[in-house]
N, C-alpha and C positions, 0 to 999 in steps of 0.2 A: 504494500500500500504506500499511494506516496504520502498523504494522511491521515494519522487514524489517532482520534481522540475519543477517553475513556471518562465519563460521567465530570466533561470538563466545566467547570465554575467559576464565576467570578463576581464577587460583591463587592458593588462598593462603600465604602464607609466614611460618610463628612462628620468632623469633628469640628465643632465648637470651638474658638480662640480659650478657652478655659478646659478644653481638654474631656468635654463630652462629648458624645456620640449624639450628633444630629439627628441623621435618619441613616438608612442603608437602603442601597439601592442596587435590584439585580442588572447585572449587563446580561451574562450567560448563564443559563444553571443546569447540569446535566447533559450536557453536551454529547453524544455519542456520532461519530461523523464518521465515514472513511471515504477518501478519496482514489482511485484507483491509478496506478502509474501511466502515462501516456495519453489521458483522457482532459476533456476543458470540463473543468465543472464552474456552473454558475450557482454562487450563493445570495438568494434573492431575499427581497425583505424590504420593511420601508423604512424609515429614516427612525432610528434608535432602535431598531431590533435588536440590536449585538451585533451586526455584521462587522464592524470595525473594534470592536472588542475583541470579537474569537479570531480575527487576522493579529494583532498586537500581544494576543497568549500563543498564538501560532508561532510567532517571528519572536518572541521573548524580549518583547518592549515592555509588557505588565507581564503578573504572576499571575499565577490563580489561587483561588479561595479554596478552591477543591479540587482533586483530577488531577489529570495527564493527558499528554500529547506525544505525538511521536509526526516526524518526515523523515521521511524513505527509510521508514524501520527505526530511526533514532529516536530516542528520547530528547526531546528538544532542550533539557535539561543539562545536554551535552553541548557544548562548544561547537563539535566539529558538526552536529547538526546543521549550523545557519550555515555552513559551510556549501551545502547542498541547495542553499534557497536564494533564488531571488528576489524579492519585495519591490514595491511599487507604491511608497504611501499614494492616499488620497487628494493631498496635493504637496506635490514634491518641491522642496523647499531648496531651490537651486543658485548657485550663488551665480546672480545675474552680471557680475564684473567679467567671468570669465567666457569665451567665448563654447559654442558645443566641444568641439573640438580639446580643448583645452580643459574642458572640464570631466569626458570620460577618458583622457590623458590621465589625470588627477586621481580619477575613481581606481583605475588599472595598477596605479599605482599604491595607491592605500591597499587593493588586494595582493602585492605581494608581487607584481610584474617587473621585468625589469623594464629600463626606459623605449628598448628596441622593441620588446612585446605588446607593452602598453602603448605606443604612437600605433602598431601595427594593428590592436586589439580595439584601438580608436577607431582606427580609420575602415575598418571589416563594420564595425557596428552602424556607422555613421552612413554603409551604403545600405545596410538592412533597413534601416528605420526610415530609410528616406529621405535623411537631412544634408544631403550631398552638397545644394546650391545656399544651405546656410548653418553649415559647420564652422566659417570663421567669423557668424555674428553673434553678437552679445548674446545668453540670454535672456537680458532683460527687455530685446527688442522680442523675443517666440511669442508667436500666438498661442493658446490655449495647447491647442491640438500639438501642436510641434514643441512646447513643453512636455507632456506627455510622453513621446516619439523620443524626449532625449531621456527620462525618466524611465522609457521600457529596457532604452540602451544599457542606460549604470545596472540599469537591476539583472543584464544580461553579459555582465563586462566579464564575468569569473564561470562562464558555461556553467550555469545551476543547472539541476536535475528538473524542480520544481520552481514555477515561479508565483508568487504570491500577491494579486494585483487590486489594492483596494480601491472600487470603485473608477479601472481608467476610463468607463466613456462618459462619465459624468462631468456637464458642461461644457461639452465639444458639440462645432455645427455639424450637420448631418455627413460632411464631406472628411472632418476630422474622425468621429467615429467609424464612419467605413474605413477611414484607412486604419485606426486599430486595431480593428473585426478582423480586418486582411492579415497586419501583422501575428494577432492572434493566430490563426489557422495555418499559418507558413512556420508558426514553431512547435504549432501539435506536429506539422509535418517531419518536424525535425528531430522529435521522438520528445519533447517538451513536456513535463504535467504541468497546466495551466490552471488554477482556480483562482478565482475572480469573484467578488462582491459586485453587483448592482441592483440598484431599484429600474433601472430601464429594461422592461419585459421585453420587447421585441430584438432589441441586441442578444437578450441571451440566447432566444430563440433557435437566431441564425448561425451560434456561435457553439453553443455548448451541447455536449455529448450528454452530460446529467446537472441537476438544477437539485437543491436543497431548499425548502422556503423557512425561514427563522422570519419569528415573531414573538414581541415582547422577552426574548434572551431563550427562547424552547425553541427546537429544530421539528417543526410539524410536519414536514412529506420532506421526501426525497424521491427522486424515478431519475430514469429513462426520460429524454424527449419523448421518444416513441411511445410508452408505456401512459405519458403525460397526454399526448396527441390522443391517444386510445379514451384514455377519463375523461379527456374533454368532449365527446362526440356528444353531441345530445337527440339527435335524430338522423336518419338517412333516407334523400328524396328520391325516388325511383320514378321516372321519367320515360312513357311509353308512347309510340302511337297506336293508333288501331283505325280501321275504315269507318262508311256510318254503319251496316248492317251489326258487325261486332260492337261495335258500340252500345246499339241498340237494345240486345239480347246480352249486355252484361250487369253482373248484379253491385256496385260498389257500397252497398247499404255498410257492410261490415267496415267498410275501409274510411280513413282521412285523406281522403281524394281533391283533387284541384282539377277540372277540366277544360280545356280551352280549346275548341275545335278540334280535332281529330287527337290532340295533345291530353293523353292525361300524366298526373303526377300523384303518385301514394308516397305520404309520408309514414314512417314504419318508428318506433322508437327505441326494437330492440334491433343491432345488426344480428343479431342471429338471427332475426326470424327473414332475413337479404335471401336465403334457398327457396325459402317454403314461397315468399313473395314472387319472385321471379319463375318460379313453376308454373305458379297462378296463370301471370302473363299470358307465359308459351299457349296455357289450355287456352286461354280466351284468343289464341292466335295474333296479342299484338307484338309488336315491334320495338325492342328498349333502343333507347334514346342515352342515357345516362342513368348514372349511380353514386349520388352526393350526398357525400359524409357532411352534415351541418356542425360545425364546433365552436364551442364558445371562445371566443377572442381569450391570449396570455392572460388578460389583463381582468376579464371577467372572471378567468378560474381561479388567479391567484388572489383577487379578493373575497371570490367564494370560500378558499380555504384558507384566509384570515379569518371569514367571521366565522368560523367552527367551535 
């Protein structure tokens, strides 16, 4: 597993300038998660779930109140764990004096390169991410997105196993988020584990292999896209023609029928019963047209299973 956390917790606790116990307040509690190696998982949620909580117990910026964690079999607990990880805060805090260029120079070097690997380790990253025509600007001059794009680089300067990316399509134009979507998918291709926080449903969609949804600090579903796409169906339209005579001599009382000139349409609400419906047809002699899975929008089912 590239992640695998055991009944992972975290509380937090405000103290009083006099040294009592305010309130406490849960971020995560019970955590059980595994991430599988090779795979993009998207951890969905909305804004104070814990998703940037259980990424900061991940990467060993807080501790926990209770539990374990482990990347790539390590207990995070170990040093040479972060060793295997790259990180992505949610907004990367980049010293805007220095130019791209000069700043995953910098990074290459804090990981331990010498100066021929780190220029040369610069300059490989710098054609990945896309920042070729402004690797020697400030950046304090980068747009959103192209901060980002140098933010994937550092977090990719030391080839991690895993990379840990909290929230990157968040506040990029729709042209900045495609091209991290893209990036995303060219380093699953590269044998990458990628997991990712966001609240924007339809990137993860296009992105991710499995989705976890956390709410209020508990991990409510985990799937498959595919298995997700399956729960989300809510009916299936089956879409026939027929002449007038069969028309005339057919019986639709039983059915949720829509007819429109030679065109009819049964709507069915279990796909199993897609065999027994389409037999029907054949006897009555009509003609299918189509077979349309109706599914509820990301956006419908994931707040269907918020209010659970």
């Amino acid at each position: 597993m590239a992640i695998q956390t055991e009944q992972l917790t975290k509380i937090y606790t405000e103290v009083t300038k006099g040294g009592l116990v305010q309130k406490k307040r849960t971020g995560v509690r019970d955590l059980n998660l595994e991430v599988k190696t090779g795979e993009v998982f998207a951890f969905l949620g909305p804004n104070g779930a814990g998703k940037s909580t259980t990424i900061k117990l991940l990467t060993r910026l807080i501790f926990p109140t209770n539990g374990r964690a482990f990347v790539m079999g390590i207990p995070t607990a170990r040093r040479v764990a972060m060793r295997r990880v790259g990180y992505l805060p949610e907004q990367p805090n980049i010293y805007g004096y220095l130019t791209g260029r000069e700043f995953l120079h910098y990074v290459a070097k804090l990981c331990g390169l010498s100066n021929t690997d780190a220029r040369n380790q610069a300059e490989i990253l710098i054609r990945q991410v896309g920042l070729e025509g402004r690797a020697d600007s400030h950046v304090r001059s980068y747009s959103r997105g192209m901060t980002q794009r140098l933010g994937l680089a550092q977090a990719l300067v030391h080839d991690p196993d895993l990379l840990i990316l909290d929230e990157p399509l968040s506040n990029l134009d729709p042209i900045g988020r495609k091209e991290v979507r893209d990036l995303i998918l060219e380093l699953k291709k590269q044998g990458k584990t990628i997991f990712f926080s966001s609240h924007i449903l339809s990137d993860a969609e296009l992105v991710a292999d499995r989705v976890g949804i956390l709410n209020m600090g508990k991990l409510i579903r985990t799937g498959k896209m595919d298995a997700l796409d399956a729960a989300r169906t809510s009916s299936v339209e089956i879409t026939f023609q027929t002449d007038e005579t069969t028309r005339a001599r057919m019986d639709l009382t039983h059915w949720d029928a829509v007819c429109q000139d030679m065109n009819i349409m049964i709507r069915i609400e279990d796909a199993g019963d897609i065999p027994k419906t389409l037999k029907q047809i054949e006897q009555w002699g009509g003609k299918l047209v189509s077979v349309i899975p109706q599914r509820q929008s990301l956006e419908e089912y994931f707040m269907a299973e918020l209010g659970r």
